[in-house]
N, C-alpha and C positions, 0 to 999 in steps of 0.2 A: 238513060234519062228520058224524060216524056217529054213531048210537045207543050206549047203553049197550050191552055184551055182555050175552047172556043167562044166564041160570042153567037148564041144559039137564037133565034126568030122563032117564038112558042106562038104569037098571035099578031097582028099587026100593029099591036102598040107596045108588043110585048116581050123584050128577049128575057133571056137566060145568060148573065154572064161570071165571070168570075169575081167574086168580092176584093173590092179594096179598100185599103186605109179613109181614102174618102167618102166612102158610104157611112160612117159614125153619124155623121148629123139624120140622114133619110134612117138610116136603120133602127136609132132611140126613137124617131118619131112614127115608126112602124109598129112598131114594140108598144109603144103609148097607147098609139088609135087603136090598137088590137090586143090590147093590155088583159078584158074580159072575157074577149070571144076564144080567147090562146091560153087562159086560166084552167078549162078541164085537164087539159092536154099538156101542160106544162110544168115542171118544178115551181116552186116558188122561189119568186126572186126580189131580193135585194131591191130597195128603192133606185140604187144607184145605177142598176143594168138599164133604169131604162133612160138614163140620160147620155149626153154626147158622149162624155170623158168615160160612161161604162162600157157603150157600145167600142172606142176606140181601143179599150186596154182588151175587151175581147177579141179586135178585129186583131190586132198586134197577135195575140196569141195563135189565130186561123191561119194568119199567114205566115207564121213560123212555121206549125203543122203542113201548111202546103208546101214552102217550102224543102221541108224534112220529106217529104210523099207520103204525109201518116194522113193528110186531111182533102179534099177538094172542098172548097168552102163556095157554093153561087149566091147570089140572090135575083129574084125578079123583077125586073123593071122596066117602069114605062117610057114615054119617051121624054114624059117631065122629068127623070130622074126617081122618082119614086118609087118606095121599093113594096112588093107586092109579094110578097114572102121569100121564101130560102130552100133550097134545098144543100144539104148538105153531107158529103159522104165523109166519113170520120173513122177511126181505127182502121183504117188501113193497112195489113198484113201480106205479106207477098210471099218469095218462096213457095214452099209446098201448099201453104192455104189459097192465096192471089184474095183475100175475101176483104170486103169491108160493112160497115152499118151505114142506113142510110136514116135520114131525120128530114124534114120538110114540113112548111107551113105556108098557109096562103091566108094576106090578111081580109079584115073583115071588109063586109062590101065586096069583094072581090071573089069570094068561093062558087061554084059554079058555073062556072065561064071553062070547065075546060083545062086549067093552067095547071095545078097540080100534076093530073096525066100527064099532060104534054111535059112537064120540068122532070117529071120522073121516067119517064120514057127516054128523055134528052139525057140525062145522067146516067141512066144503064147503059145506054149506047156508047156514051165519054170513055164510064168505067172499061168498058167492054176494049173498044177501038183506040183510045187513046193510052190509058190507065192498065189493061192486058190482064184485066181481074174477071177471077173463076165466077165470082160468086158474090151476093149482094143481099144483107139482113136487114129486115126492117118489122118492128115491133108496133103494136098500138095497143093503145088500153081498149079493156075489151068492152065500153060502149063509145067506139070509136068507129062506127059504121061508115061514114063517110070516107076516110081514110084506108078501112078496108074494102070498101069499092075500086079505091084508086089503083092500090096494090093488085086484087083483082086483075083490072082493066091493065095492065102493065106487066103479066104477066109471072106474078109471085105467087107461088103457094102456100099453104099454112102450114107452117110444119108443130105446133105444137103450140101451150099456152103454159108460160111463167110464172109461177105464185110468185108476188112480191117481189117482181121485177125491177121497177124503177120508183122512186119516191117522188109522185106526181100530185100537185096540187094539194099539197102538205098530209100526204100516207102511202103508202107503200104499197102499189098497184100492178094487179094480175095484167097480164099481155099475153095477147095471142103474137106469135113469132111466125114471120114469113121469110122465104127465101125465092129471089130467082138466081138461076143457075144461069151465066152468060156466054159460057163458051165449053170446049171441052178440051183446050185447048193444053198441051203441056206447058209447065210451070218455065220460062225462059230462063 
């Protein structure tokens, strides 16, 4: 079994920490104010995700996953409580693979400051140190430059691009695929 997750210091207003049931009301109102700028790069979603009771029947579900060890769910916050995006590492496999995907957003007003790196840096190292995973996927659509900066800077490489990957922003979108490899460690 894993340790607690940590409560990470990304900037000085700004940690990284694990999501809970009480984040529903900051998180639909994250999802609102960033409703457009999170629209290229997103599914489309249901009216209902972006209010309290959708963010809560989601949170309910992330923390079953964490609890199971298939998810680590963060989000970004300030010291108002506000939340400034997500990182989130999801399918989770161990054994012979150790590998998971990763997903993350940073809301609007808030993109270039830095945070993204610093949450995705702070998560490879969890994955790595805490979590004892090989390996770590992360996808973007492929006019998603900024994002593949991040990955870039974080040390993922490209390993290929997906026709028809994920159904983003109502069709069905190619993705460049990255991977960083975090340890070489045998499978425990």
């Amino acid at each position: 079994m894993t340790s607690d997750p940590p409560v990470i210091t990304l900037a000085p207003d700004v940690v990284l920490r694990p999501v809970s049931a009480a984040d529903a009301v900051a998180l639909a109102r994250a999802y609102r104010n960033s409703r457009e700028h999170l629209r290229p790069w997103e599914p489309v979603r249901p009216d209902g995700f972006f209010t309290t009771e959708g963010q809560a029947a989601r949170l309910a579900e992330l923390l079953e996953l964490r609890r199971a060890g298939r998810a680590m769910p963060w989000v970004l916050a300030d010291g108002h409580g506000e939340i400034l995006g997500i990182v989130n590492l999801s399918n989770i496999v161990r054994a012979s693979f150790r590998s998971t995907n990763l997903g993350y957003w940073i809301a609007a007003g808030h993109t270039g400051r830095g945070l993204a790196t610093a949450a995705v840096t702070a998560a490879c190292r969890d994955a790595d140190e805490r979590l004892g995973l090989h390996r770590i996927e992360a996808g973007t659509v492929l006019a998603n430059a900024a994002s593949q900066r991040v990955l870039a800077k974080c040390g993922f490489e490209l390993i290929g691009t997906a026709k028809g990957y994920l159904h983003i922003d109502g069709e069905w979108k190619d993705h460049f695929l990255f991977q960083k490899i975090l340890n070489d460690s045998p499978p425990a």
